[in-house]
N, C-alpha and C positions, 0 to 999 in steps of 0.2 A: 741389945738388952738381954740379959741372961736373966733363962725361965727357970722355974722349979722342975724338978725331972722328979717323974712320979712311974713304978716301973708296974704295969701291969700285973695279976696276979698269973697270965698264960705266960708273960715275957720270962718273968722269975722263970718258970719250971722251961722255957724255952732254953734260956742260960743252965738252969743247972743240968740241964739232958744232955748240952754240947758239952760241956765239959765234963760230966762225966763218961762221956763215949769216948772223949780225946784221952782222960786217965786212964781207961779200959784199955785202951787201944794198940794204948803205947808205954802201959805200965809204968808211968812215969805222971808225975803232977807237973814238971815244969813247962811243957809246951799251952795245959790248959791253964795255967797262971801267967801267964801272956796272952794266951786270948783272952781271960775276963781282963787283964788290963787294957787290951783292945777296943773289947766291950763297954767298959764304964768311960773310958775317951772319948769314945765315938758319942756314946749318951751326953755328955759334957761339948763335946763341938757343935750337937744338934741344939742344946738347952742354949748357946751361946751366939747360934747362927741360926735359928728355927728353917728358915726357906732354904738350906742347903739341899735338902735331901727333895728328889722327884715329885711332884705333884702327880697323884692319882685320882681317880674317876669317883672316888667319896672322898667329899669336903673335909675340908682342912685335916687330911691323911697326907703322908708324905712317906718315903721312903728311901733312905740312904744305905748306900751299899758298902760293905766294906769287907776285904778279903773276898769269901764265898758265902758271906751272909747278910742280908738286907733286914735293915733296923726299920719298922713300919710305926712310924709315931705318928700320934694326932697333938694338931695346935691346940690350946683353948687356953683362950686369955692369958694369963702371966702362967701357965702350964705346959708344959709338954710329958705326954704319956706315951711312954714306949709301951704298945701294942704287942709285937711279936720279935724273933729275932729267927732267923728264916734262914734256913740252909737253902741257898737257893742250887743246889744239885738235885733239891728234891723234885716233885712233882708238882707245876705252879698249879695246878687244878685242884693239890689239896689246900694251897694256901687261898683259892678262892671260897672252898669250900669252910676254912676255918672264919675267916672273917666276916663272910655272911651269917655264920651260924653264929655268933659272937656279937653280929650287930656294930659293929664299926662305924 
């Protein structure tokens, strides 16, 4: 059954921060115009297949990984809400730190 994908307002600036470090980076748009097509895919496989993505220690939270970035979505009802989108090189102790503060 395919959910509504509803995208956080921290995921938005989570997206727009990755891609514009990867256009900074590399002085080019094309590498980060394949990662948001990565990005809205992934959002789309999750909305399509809700329990793909890991079960974590807060309810109905799941997390799907994909490349070097984890998609953290909650269920709720005919909804899926992408939460964050997580460079996971970073430091997982600030992503504990984001989602308790956020209330997940």
């Amino acid at each position: 059954m395919v959910k509504q994908i509803i995208w956080s307002r921290l995921a938005h600036e989570d997206k727009k921060s990755i891609i514009g470090y990867w256009i900074n980076r590399n002085k080019s748009a094309a590498y980060s115009k394949r990662l948001n097509d990565v990005f809205e895919n992934t959002a789309e496989l999750v909305a399509k297949h809700p329990k793909i993505g890991k079960k974590t220690d807060i309810p109905d939270v799941r997390i799907k990984t994909v490349l070097y970035y984890a998609f953290t979505y909650k269920i709720t009802g005919v909804k899926i809400e992408i939460l964050t989108i997580w460079d996971s090189r970073q430091d997982p102790q600030k992503l504990k730190r984001i989602t308790k503060n956020k209330h997940i």
